[in-house]
C-alpha positions as CSV (number, residue, x, y, z in Angstrom):
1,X,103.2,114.0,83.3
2,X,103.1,116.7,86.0
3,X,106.0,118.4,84.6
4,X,104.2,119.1,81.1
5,X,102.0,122.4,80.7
6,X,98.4,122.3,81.3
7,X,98.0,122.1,76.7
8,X,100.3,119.5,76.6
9,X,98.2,117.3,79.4
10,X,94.7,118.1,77.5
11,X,96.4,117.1,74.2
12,X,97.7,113.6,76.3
13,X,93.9,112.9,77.5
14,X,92.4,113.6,73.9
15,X,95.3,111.1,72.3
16,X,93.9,109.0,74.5
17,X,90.6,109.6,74.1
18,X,91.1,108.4,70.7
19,X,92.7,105.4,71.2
20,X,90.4,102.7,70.4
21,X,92.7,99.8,70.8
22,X,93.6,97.8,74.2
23,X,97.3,97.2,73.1
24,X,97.7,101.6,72.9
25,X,95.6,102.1,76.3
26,X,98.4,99.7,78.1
27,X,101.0,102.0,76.5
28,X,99.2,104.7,77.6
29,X,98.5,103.7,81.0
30,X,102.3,102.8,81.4
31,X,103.4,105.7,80.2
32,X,101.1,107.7,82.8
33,X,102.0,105.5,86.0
34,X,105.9,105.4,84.9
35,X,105.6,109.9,85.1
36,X,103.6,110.4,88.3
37,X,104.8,107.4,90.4
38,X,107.7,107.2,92.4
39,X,110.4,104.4,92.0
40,X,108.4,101.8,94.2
41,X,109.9,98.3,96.2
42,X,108.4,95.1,95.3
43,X,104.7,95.1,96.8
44,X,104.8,92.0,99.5
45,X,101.1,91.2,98.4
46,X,101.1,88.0,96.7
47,X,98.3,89.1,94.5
48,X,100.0,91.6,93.1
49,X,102.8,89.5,92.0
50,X,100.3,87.1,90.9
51,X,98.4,89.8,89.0
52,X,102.1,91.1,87.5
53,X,102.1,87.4,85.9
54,X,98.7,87.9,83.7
55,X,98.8,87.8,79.7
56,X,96.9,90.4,79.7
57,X,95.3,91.2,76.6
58,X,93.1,94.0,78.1
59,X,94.5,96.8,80.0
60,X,92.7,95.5,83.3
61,X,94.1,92.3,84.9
62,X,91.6,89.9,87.2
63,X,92.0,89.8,91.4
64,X,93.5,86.6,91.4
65,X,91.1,84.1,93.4
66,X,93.7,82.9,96.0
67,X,96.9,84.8,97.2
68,X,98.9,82.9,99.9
69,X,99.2,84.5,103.4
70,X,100.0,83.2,107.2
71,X,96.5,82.6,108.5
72,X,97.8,83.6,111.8
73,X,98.6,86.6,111.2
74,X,95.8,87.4,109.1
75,X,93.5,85.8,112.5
76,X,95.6,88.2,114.7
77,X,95.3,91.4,112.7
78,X,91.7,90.9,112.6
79,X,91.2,90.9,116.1
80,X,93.4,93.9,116.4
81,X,91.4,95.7,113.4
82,X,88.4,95.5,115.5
83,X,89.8,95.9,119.1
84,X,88.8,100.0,120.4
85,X,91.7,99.2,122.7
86,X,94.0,100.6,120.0
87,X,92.4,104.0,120.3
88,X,93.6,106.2,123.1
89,X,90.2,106.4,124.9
90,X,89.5,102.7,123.6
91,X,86.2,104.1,122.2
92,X,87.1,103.0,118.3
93,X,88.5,100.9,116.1
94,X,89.8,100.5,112.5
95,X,86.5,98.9,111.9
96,X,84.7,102.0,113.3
97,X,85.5,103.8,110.1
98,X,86.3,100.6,108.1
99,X,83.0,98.3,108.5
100,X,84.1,95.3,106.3
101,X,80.4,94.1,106.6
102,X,79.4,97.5,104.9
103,X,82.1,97.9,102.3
104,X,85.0,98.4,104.0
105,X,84.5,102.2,104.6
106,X,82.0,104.7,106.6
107,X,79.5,106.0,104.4
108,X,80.2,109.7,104.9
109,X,81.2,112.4,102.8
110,X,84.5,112.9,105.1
111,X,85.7,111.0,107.9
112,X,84.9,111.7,111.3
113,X,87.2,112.6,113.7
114,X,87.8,111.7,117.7
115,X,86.0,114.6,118.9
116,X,83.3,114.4,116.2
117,X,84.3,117.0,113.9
118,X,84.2,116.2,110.3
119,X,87.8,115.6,109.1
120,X,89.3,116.8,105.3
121,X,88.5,113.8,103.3
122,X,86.3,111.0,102.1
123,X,87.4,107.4,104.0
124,X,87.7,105.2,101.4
125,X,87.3,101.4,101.0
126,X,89.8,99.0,102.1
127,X,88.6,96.4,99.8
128,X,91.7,95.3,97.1
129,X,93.9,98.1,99.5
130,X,96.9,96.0,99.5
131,X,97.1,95.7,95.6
132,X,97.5,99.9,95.9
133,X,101.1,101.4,95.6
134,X,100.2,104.1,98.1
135,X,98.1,105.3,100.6
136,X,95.6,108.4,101.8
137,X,94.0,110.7,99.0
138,X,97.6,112.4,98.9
139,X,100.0,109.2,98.4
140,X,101.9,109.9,102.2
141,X,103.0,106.3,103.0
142,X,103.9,103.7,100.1
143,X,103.3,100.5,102.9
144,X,100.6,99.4,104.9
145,X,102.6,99.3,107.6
146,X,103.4,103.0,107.3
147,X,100.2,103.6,106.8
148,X,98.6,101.8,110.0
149,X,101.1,103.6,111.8
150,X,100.6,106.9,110.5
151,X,96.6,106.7,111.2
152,X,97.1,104.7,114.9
153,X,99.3,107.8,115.8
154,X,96.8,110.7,114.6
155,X,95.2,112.4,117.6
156,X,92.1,113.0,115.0
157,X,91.7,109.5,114.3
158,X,93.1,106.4,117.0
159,X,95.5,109.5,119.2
160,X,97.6,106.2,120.7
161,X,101.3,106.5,121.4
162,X,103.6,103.2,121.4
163,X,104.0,102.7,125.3
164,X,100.7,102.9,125.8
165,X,99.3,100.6,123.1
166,X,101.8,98.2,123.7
167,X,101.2,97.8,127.4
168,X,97.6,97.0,126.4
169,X,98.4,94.0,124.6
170,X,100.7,93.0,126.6
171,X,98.6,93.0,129.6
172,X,96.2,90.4,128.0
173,X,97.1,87.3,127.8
174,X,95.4,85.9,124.9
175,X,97.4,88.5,123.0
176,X,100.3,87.4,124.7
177,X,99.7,83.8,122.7
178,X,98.6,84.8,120.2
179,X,101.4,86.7,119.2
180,X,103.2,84.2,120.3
181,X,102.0,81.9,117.6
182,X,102.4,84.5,115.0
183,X,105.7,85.8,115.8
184,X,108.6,84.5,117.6
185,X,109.7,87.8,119.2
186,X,105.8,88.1,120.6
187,X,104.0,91.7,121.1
188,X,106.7,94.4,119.2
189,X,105.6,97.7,117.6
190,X,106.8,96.1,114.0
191,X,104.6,92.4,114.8
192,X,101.5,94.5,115.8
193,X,101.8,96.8,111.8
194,X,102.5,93.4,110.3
195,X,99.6,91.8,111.6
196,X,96.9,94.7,110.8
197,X,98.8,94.9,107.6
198,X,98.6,91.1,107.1
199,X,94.6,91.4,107.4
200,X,94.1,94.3,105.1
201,X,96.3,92.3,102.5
202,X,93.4,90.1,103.2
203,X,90.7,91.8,101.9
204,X,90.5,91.2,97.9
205,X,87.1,90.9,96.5
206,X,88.1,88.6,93.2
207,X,85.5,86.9,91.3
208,X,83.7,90.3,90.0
209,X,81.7,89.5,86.7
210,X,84.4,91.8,84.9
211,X,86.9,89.1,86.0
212,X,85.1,86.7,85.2
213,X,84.9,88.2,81.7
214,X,88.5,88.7,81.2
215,X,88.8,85.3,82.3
216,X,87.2,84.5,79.1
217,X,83.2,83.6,79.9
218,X,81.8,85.8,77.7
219,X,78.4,85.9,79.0
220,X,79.3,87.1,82.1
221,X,78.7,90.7,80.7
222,X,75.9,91.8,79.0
223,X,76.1,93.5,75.9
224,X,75.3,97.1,77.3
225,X,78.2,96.7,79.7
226,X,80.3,95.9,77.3
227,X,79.1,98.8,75.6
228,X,80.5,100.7,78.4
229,X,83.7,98.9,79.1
230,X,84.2,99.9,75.2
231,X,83.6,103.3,76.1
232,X,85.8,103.5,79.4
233,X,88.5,102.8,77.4
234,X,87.9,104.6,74.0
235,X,86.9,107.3,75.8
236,X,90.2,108.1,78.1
237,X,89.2,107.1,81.4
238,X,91.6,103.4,81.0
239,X,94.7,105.8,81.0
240,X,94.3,106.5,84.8
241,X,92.2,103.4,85.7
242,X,93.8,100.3,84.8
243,X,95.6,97.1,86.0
244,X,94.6,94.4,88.7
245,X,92.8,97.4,90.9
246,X,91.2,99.5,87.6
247,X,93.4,102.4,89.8
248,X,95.3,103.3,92.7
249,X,98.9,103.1,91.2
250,X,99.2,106.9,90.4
251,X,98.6,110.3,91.1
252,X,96.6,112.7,89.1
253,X,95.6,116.4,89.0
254,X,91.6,116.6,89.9
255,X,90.7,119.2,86.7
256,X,92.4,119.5,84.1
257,X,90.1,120.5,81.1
258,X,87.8,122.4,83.9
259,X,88.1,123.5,87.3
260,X,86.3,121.1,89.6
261,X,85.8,123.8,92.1
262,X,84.3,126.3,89.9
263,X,80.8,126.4,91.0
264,X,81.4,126.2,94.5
265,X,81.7,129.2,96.2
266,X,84.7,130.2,98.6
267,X,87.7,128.0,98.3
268,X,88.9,128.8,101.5
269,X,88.7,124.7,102.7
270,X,90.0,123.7,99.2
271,X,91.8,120.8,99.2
272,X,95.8,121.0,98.2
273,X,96.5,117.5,97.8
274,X,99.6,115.8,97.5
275,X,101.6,119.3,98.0
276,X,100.8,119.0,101.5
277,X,103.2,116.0,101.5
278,X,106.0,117.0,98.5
279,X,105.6,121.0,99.1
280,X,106.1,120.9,95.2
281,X,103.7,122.8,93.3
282,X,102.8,121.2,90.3
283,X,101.2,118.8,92.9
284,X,98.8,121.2,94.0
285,X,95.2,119.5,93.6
286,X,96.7,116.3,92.7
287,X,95.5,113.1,94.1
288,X,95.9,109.2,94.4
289,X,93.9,107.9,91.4
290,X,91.4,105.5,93.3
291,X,90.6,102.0,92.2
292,X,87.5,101.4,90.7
293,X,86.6,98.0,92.1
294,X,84.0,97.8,94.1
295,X,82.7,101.5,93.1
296,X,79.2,100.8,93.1
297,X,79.0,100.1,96.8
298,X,81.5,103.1,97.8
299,X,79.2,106.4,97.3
300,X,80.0,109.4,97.8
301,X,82.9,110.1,95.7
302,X,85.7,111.7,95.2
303,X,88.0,112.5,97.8
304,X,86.0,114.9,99.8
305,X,82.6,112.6,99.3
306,X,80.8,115.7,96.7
307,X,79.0,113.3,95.0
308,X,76.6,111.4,96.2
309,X,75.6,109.4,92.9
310,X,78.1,107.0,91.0
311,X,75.9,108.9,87.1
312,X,77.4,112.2,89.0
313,X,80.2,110.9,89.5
314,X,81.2,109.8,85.6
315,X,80.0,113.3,84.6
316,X,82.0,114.8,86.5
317,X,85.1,113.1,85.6
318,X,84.4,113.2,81.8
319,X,84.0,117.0,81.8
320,X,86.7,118.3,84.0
321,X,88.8,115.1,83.2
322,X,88.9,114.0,79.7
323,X,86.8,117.5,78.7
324,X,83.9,115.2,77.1
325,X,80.2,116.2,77.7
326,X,78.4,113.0,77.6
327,X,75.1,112.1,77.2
328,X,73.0,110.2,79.3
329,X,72.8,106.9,77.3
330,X,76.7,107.1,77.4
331,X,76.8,107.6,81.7
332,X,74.3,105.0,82.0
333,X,76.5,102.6,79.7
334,X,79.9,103.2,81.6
335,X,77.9,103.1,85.1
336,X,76.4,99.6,83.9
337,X,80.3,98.4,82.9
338,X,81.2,99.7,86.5
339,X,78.7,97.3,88.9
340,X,80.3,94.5,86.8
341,X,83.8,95.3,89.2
342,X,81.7,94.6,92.3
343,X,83.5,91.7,93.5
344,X,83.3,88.7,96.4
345,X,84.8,89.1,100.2
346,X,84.9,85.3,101.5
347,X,82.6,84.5,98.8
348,X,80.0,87.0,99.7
349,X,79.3,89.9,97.5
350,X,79.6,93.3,99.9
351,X,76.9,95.2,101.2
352,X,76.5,98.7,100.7
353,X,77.3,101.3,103.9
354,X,74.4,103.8,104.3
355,X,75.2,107.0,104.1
356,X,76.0,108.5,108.0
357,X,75.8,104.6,109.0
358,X,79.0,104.5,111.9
């Protein structure tokens, strides 16, 4: 898609602004995903395989309700999730800035670094995570081992090196069995990835209404979300956000009907995007699309947190996405559609982080 002038891609998101029929947003969507993603492995999260299996007759596929993974290692990389003994200083954890209890992310417009400055993006949710095909706003690991590595070894976020973390856990001896149990080759630098990797796997949130809905129990939406499921996809905004995690399997240039930055002054702290990792520039201001689940409880938005409303939020994308204007009865529709994707964490429905909440 990238490699297609800026008329061609507004022509693209009016075709599929016009498409009114599931069976031509799937083409679309497949189409979209098969241009801006990279040739990927076979994802090791059983829900995704288990989500590749759906008949789907809607562009979106349910979070399947069980996915099979060693409870030990999903036990272990829990405990090491919320251990600050992973951090240099051991004064946080992965939970510092990932509170499953609150929704799986901090609350904040950007992330907050070691020594308290603000960092360059929004912290997203690790809820449905594994069902992604990469990771960080700019797609720079496609594993979540790579990606636990990348963010343990940060100085701005954990700052650990490998020596020191591992002589940690190694000096603790219910680590010691417990890794033990896990793993036959005990405490190593790949078990310790697996494990946190394991537990984020872990977090799926299946049973949302929506799912319920494609599952075929037709009351489970009412008919004003419906109304905005119909417009989500009539609309355009199914080509980016589709499949088992309504997102997260491509990348996509923020703006391109209007500039999103426009109205904001310098541009000096202006993101770049994926360039920073491909140094290609067609990738300039392009992003990882983010899922959609859960989006009701993961204000503010986008991925340096601007807006602090989800009704800002569809605005936003319709105008300097899809170059729609819509009215108010239209937001309010599509926002109803998106609290039905709000799903269930160990059959409890999340709760929301408060904005600034650590």
């Amino acid at each position: 898609m990238f490699g297609r002038s800026l008329n061609e891609r507004r022509r693209l998101a009016r075709r599929a602004g016009r498409a009114h029929r599931s069976a031509v947003m799937i083409g679309a969507a497949a189409i979209c995903w098969a241009a801006t993603c990279p040739a990927q492995t076979p994802s090791p999260n059983p829900a995704v395989k288990l989500a590749q299996n759906w008949d789907l007759v809607e562009p979106i596929s349910p979070v399947p309700a069980d996915i099979s993974l060693d409870p030990a290692r999903v036990s272990l990389g829990e405990r090491l999730f919320r251990d600050s003994r992973l951090s240099v200083d051991d004064t946080r954890s992965c939970a510092t800035c990932h509170p499953v209890e609150k929704g799986a992310m901090d609350g904040r417009a950007r992330g907050i670094a070691v020594d308290g400055r603000p960092r360059l993006r929004n912290t997203p949710t690790l809820f449905n995570v594994g069902l992604n095909t990469s990771f960080n706003w700019d797609g720079a690991t496609s594993t979540l081992e790579a990606h636990a590595e990348r963010l343990l070894l940060n100085p701005d976020v954990m700052g650990s090196t490998w020596p020191a973390l591992l002589a940690k856990l190694r000096a603790d001896p219910g680590y010691r069995s417990a890794f033990s149990s896990a793993y036959p080759e005990g405490i190593t630098q790949a078990n310790l990835l697996n494990a946190l990797a394991t537990f984020e796997r872990s977090l799926v949130t299946p049973n949302a209404r929506f799912d319920r809905f494609l599952r075929g129990e037709t009351k489970a939406l009412s008919a004003e979300e419906r109304q905005g499921y119909e417009l989500f996809k009539s609309y355009g905004c199914i080509a980016c956000h589709q499949g088992v995690n309504i997102g997260g399997n491509l990348f996509q240039k923020f703006g391109i009907f209007q500039d999103p930055d426009a109205q904001r002054g310098s541009k000096t702290d202006v993101d770049v995007g994926r360039y920073a990792v491909t140094k290609v520039e067609r990738d300039r201001g392009v992003f990882r699309v983010p899922s959609l689940r859960n989006v009701a409880l993961s204000a503010p938005y986008f991925h340096d947190g601007r807006m602090p409303t989800l009704e800002g939020a569809v605005e936003t994308m319709a105008r300097v996405q899809l170059g729609r204007a819509l009215t108010g009865q239209e937001i309010g529709a599509i926002v109803r559609f998106l609290h039905t994707l709000t799903g269930e964490y160990r059959n409890q429905h999340s709760t929301i982080a408060a904005p600034g909440t650590p």
